[in-house]
Each structure stands twice: as structure tokens, then as C-alpha cells.
N, C-alpha and C positions, 0 to 999 in steps of 0.2 A: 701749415701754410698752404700745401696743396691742397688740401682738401676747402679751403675755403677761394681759393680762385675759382675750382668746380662747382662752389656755389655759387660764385661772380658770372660764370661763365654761363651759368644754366637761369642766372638772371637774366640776364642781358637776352639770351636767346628768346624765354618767353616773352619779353618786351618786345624785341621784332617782330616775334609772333605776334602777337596786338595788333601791331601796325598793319604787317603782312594780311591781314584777315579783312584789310579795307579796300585790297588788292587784288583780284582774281587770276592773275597771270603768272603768280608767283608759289613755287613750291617753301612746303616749309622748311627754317633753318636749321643748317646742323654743325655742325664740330667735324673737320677732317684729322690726320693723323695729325698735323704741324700744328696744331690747334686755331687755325681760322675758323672763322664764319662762314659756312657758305649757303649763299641765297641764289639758285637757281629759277630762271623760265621755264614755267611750264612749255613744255614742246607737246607737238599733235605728233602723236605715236601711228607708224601707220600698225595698218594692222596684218597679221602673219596672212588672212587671208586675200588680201591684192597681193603678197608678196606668192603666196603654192599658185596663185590664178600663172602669171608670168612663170613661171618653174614647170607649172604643169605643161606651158606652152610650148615650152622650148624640150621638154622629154619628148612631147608628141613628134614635135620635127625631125628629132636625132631617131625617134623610131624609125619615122616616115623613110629618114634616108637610108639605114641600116636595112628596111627591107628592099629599098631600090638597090642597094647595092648586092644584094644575094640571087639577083634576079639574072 
């Protein structure tokens, strides 16, 4: 009996796939633990490099200050 919900389930999902493929905004679907469907938006990832640009910023500063204060 399990084993054939998992093939109901793995139906179902390629049929959204289908659909979803007419869709661009959409990642594809999957099976969480509780056994939903889940069909996420694709989101704009930034990227790690604007994330070290602002990091690099702020080390430069805490430098800047740490050698004013040894002065």
C-alpha cells in the first residue's frame, strides 16, 4: 500500500512538473518530511560577493579605529 501512494505521489509531482515548466518563476516540486508538495518561488539569490564587498568595509573601519586608538 505504501509503496504505491509513492508512486501516486511521484505521479502527481511529475504532472506539476509539466505544468511548472510553462512557468519561469517557479522552482521545482518536492516532497517535504510530512509529505506535502512543496512548490517554491524562485528568489534572486544575492551573491557572497556584495555580501565580503560590505564585510570587507567594515574590517577596514575597525582596522582604521584600532590603529587610532594605539596612537
Amino acid at each position: 500500500m505504501n509503496n504505491v501512494l509513492k508512486e501516486k505521489d511521484n505521479e502527481l509531482i511529475k504532472k506539476i512538473s509539466l505544468i511548472l515548466n510553462d512557468f519561469e518563476n517557479f522552482d521545482k516540486p518536492f516532497l517535504n518530511d510530512q509529505g506535502d508538495i512543496i512548490i517554491r518561488k524562485k528568489t534572486i539569490r544575492k551573491t557572497k560577493k556584495e555580501n565580503s564587498i560590505l564585510t570587507n568595509v567594515f574590517k577596514q573601519i575597525i582596522a582604521d579605529d584600532i590603529k587610532k586608538n594605539r596612537v
